[in-house]
Backbone bond lengths (Angstrom), bond angles and torsions (degrees), N, CA, C in turn:
res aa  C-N    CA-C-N  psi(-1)  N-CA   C-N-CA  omega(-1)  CA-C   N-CA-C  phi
1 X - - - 1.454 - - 1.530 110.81 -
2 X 0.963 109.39 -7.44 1.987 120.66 -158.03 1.539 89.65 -77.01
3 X 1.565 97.71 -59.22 1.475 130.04 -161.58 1.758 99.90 -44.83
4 X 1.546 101.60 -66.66 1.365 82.21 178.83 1.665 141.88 -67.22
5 X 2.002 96.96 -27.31 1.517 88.00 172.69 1.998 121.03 -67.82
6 X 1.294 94.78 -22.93 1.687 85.09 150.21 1.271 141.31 -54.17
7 X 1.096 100.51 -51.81 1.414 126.19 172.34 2.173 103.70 -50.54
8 X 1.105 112.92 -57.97 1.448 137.41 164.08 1.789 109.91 -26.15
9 X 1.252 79.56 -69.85 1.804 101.12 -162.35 2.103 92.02 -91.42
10 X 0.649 140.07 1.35 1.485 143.69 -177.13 1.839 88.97 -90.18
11 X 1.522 103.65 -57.68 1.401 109.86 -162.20 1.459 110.21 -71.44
12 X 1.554 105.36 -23.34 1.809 108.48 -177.55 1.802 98.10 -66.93
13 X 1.406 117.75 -69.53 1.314 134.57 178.77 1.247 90.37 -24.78
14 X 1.586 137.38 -71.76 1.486 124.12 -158.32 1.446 113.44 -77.45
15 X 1.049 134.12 -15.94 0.923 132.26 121.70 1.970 146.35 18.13
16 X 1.559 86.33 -93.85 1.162 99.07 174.94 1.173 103.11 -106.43
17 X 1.574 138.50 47.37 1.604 123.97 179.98 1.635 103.92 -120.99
18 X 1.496 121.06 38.05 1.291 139.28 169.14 1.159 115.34 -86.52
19 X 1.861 109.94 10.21 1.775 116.79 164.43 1.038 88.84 -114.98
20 X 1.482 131.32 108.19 1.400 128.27 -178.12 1.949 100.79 -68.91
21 X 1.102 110.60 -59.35 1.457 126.31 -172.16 1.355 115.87 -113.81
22 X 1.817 110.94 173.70 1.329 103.65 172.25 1.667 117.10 -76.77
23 X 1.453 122.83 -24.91 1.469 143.10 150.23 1.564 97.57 -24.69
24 X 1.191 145.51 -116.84 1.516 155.53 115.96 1.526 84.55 61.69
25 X 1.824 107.62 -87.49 1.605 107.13 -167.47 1.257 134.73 -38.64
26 X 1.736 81.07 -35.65 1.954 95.16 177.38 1.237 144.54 -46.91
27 X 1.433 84.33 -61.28 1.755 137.97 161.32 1.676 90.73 -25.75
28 X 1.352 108.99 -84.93 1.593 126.57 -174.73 1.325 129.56 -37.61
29 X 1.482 94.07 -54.81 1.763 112.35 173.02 1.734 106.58 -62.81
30 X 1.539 117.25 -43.02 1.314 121.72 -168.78 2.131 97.77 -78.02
31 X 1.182 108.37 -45.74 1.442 85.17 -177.31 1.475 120.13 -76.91
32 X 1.327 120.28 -14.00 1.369 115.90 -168.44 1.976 101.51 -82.88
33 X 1.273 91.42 -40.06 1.888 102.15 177.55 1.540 88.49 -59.26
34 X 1.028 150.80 -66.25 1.216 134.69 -146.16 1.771 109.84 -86.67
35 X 1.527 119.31 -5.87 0.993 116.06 149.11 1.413 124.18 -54.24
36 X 1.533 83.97 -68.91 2.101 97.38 -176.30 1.338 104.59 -42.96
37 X 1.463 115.78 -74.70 1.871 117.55 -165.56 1.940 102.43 -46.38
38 X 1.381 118.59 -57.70 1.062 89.82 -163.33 2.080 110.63 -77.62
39 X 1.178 130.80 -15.56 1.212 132.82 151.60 1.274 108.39 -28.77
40 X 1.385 99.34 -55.31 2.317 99.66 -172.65 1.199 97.39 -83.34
41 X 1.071 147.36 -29.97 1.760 127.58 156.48 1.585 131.21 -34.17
42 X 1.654 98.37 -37.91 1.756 106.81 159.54 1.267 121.73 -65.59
43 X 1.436 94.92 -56.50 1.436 107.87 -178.20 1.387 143.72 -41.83
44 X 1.469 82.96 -51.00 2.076 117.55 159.84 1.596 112.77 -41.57
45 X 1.605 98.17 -51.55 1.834 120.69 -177.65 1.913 89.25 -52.46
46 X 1.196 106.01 -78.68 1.099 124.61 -168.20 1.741 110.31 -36.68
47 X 1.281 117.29 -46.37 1.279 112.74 -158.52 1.685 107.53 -95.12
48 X 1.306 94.36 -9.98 1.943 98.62 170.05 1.481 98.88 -87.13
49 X 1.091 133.16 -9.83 1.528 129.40 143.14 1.371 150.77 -55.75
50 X 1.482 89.23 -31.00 1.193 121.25 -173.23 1.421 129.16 84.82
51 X 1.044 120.56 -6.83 1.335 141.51 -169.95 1.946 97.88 -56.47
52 X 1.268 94.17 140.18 1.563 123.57 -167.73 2.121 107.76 -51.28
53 X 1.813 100.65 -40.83 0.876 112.22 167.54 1.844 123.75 -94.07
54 X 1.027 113.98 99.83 0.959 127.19 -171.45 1.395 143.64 -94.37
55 X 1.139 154.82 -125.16 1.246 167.14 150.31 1.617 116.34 -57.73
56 X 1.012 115.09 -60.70 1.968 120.10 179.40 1.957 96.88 -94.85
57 X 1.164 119.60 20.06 1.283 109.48 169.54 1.753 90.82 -109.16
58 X 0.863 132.77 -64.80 1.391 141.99 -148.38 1.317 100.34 -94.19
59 X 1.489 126.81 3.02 1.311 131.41 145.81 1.693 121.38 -81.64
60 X 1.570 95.53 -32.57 1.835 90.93 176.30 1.398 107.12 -100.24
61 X 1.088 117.77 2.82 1.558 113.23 -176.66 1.960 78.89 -100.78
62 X 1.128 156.29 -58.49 1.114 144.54 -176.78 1.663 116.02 -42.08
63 X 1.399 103.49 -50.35 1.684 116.26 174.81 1.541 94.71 -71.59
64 X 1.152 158.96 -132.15 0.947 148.94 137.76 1.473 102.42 98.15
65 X 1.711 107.36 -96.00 1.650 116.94 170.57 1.525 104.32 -62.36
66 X 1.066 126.87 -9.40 1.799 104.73 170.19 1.020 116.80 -79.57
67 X 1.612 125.43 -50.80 0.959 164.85 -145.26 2.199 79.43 -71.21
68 X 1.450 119.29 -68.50 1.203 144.85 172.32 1.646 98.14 -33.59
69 X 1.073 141.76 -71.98 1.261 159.03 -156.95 1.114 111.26 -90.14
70 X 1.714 135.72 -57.34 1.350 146.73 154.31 2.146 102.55 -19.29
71 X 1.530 104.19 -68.15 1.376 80.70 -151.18 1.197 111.25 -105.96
72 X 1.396 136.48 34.20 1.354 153.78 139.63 1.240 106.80 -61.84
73 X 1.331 121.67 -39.42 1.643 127.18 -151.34 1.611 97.06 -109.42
74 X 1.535 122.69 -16.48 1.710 121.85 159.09 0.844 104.99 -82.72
75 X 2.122 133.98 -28.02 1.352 106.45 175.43 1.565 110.52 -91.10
76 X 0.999 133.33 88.22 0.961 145.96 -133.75 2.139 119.95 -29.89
77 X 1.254 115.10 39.72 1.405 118.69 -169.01 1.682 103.32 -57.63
78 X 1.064 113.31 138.97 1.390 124.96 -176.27 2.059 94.43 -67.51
79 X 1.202 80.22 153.09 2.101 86.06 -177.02 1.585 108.44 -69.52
80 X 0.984 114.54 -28.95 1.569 129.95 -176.24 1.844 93.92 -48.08
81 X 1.540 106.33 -87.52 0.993 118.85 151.32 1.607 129.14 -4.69
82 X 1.443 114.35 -70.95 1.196 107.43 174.29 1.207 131.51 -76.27
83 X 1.336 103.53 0.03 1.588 103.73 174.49 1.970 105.34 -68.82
84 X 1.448 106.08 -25.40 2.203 97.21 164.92 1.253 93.73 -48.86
85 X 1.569 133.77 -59.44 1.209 124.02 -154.27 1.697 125.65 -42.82
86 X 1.732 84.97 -58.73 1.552 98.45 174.60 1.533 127.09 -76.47
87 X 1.869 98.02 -0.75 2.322 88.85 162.87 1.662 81.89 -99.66
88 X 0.870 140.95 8.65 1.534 104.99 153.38 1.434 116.77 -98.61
89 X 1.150 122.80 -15.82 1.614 108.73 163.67 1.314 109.11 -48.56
90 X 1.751 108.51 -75.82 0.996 125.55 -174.86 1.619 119.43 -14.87
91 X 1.846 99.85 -82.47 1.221 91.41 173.11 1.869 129.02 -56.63
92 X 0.819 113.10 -18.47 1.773 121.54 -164.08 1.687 87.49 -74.95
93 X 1.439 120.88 -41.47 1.324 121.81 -167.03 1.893 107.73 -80.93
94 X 1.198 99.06 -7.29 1.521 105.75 176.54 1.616 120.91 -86.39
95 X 1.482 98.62 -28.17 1.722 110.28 156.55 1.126 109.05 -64.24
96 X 1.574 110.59 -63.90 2.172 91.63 -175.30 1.441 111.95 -51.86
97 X 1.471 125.92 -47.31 1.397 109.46 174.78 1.261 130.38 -47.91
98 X 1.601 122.13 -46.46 1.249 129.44 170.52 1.839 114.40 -46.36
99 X 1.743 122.33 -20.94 1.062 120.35 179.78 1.342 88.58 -79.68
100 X 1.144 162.93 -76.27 1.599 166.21 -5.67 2.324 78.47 179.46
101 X 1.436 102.24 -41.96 1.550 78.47 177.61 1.454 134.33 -123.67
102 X 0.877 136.46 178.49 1.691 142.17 -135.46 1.497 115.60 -157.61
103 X 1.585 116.44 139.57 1.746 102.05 -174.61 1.385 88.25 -139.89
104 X 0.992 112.21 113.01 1.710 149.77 -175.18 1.251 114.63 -62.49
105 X 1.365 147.82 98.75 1.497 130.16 138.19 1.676 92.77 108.18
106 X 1.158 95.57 176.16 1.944 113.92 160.48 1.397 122.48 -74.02
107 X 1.615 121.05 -20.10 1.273 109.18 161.26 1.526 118.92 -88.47
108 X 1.073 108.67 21.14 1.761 112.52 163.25 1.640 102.99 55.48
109 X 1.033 113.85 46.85 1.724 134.42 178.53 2.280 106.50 -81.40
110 X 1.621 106.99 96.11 1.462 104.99 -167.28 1.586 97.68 -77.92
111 X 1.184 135.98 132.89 1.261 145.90 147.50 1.713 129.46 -88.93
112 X 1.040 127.53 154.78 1.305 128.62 172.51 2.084 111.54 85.54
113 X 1.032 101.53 20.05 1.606 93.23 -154.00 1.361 103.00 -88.35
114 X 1.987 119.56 -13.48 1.155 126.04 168.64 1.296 115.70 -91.54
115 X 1.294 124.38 -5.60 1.214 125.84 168.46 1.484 102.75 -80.12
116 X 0.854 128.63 -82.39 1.761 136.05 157.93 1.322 102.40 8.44
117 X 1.364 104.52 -68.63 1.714 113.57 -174.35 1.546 99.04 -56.37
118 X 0.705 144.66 -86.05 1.465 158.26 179.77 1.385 105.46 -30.47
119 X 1.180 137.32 -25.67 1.287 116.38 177.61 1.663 94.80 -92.23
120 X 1.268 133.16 -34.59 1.362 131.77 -178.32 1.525 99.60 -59.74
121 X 1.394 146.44 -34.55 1.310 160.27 -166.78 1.757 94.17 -71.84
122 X 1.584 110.49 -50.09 1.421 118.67 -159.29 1.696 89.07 -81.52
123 X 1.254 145.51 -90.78 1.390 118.22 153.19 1.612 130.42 48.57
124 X 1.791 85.23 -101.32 1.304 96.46 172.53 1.273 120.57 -77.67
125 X 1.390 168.31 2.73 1.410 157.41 69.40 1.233 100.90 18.12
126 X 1.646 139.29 -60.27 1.105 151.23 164.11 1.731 116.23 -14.32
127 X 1.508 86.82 -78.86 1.436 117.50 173.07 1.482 123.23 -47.84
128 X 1.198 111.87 -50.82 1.793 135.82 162.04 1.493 103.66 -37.54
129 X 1.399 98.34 -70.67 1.562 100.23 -170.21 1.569 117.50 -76.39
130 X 0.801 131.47 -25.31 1.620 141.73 147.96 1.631 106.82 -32.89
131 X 0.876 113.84 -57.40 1.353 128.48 -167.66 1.878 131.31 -73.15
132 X 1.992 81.82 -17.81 1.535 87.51 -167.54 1.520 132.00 125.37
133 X 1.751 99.58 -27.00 1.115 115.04 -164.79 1.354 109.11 -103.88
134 X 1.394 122.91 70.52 1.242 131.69 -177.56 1.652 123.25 -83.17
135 X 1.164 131.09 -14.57 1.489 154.03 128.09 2.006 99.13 -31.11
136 X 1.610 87.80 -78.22 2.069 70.08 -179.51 1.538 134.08 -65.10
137 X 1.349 90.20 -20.32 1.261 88.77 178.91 1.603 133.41 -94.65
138 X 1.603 99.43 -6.64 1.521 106.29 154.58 1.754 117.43 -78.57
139 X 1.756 104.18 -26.67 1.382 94.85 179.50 1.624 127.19 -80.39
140 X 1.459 82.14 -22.69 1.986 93.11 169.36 1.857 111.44 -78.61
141 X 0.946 99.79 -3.25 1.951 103.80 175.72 1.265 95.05 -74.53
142 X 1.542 97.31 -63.94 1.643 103.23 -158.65 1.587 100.32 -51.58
143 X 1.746 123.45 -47.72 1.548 117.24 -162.82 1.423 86.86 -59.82
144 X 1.274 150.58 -32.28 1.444 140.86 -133.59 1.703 100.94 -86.16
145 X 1.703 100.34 -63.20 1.124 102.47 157.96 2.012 145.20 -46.35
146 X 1.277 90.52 -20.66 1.802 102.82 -169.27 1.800 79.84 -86.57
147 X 1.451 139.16 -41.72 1.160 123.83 -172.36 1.665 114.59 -83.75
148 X 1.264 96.74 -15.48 1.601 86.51 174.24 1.865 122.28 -81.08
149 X 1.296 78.99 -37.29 1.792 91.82 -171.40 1.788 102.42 -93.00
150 X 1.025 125.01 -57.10 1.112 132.98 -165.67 1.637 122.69 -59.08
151 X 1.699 90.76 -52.32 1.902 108.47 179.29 1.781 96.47 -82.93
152 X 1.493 113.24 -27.19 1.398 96.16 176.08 1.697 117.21 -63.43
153 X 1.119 105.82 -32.71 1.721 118.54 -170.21 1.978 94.00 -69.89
154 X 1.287 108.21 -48.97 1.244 96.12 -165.92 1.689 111.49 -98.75
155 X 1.289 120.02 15.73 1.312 145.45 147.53 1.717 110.86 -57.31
156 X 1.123 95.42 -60.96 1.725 112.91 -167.97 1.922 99.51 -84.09
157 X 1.052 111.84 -25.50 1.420 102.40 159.09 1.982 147.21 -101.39
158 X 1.411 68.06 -8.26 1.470 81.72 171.47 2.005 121.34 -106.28
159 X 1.396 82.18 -40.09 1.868 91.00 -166.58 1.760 94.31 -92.12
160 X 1.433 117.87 -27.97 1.545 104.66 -153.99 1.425 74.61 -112.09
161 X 1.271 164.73 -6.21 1.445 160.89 -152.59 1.459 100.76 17.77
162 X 1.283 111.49 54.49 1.640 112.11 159.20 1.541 116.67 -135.41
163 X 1.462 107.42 134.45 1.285 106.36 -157.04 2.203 109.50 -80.89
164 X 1.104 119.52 159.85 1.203 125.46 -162.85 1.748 119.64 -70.01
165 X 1.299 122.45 88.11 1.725 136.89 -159.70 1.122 80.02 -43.25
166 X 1.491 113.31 122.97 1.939 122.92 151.39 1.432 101.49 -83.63
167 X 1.640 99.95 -170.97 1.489 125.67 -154.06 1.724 98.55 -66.18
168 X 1.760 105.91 -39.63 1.528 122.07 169.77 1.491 137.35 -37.01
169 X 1.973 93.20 -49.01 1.216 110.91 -178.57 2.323 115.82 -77.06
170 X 1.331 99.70 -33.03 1.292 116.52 171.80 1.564 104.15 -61.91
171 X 1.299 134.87 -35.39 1.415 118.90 -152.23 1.713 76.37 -115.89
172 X 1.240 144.62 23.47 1.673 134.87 168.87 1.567 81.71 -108.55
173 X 1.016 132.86 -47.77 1.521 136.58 -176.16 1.638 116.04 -42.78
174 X 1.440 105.74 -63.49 1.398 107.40 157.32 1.194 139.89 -71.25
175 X 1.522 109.46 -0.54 1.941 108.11 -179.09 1.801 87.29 -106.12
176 X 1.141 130.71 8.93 1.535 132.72 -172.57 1.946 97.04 -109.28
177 X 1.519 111.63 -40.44 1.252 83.12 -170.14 1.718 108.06 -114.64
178 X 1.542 93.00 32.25 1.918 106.49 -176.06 1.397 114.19 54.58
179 X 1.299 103.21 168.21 1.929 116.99 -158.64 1.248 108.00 -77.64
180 X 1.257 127.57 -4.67 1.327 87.09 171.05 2.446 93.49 -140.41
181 X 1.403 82.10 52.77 1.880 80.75 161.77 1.522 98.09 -125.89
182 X 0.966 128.91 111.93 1.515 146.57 158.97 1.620 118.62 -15.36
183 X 0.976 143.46 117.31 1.448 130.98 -155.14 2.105 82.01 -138.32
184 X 1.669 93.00 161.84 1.130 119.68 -174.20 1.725 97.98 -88.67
């Protein structure tokens, strides 16, 4: 009986011994955290929007492609190689976006197409930090964010000459069309 729980616990150990070191562990813990946090930096953008894709989407689609890239590249796959890895993110991440949009009504009005974008953005941040590249992938957050919030504000004030609905204008919206009609 010995024999096999050795046998048991021999096979668990090999197992999980794909953290060679605490070096190794680091590595892992530090790129995958810097997936998630900066993923929920989009997400956050996204979900004070309201937008469908939100916060725990653009956090697992961020973990996700690291996660993808990360452990090809610990087991040691040559980069050549992993570049299959990353056209199948790519494309695979172009289906969830394609769910992300919508064509509205008889005037053929497309919705969702910046959300879409943004989760392909969260992804690749994904990918970055998976990889090592934690420098790009905090600096591509920040561009991600300065275009969502920033060019949206001055989008809506310059090109659409409408000024940016605060927290005020959303909650007159819903006491105008009562509790239970769905408001934008």
């Amino acid at each position: 009986m010995m024999d096999i729980t050795d046998s048991i616990w021999t096979t668990i150990v090999q197992e999980f011994s794909d953290i060679p070191d605490a070096s190794e562990a680091t590595r892992m813990v530090l790129r995958l955290t810097m997936a998630v946090l900066l993923g929920a930096a989009i997400g956050f953008e996204r979900e004070l929007r309201g937008k469908a894709a939100g916060l725990r989407t653009h956090m697992l689609v961020s973990l996700g492609a690291a996660i993808f890239v990360f452990v090809p590249l610990q087991s040691g796959m040559p980069l050549a190689d992993a570049s299959r890895v990353l056209q199948g993110v790519i494309a695979g991440i172009g289906f969830l976006g394609a769910g992300a949009i919508i064509k509205l009504g008889e005037d053929e009005q497309v919705k969702g197409l910046t959300t879409a974008a943004s989760i392909w953005v969260a992804a690749a941040i994904g990918i970055a930090a998976g990889m090592g590249k934690e420098t790009t992938a905090v600096i591509s957050t920040l561009a991600a964010l300065f275009i969502l919030a920033i060019v949206h504000r001055l989008e809506n004030r310059v090109i659409h000459d409408r000024p940016e609905p605060g927290p005020e204008d959303s909650r007159a919206a819903k006491r105008k069309a009562g509790p239970d009609t769905p408001t934008k």
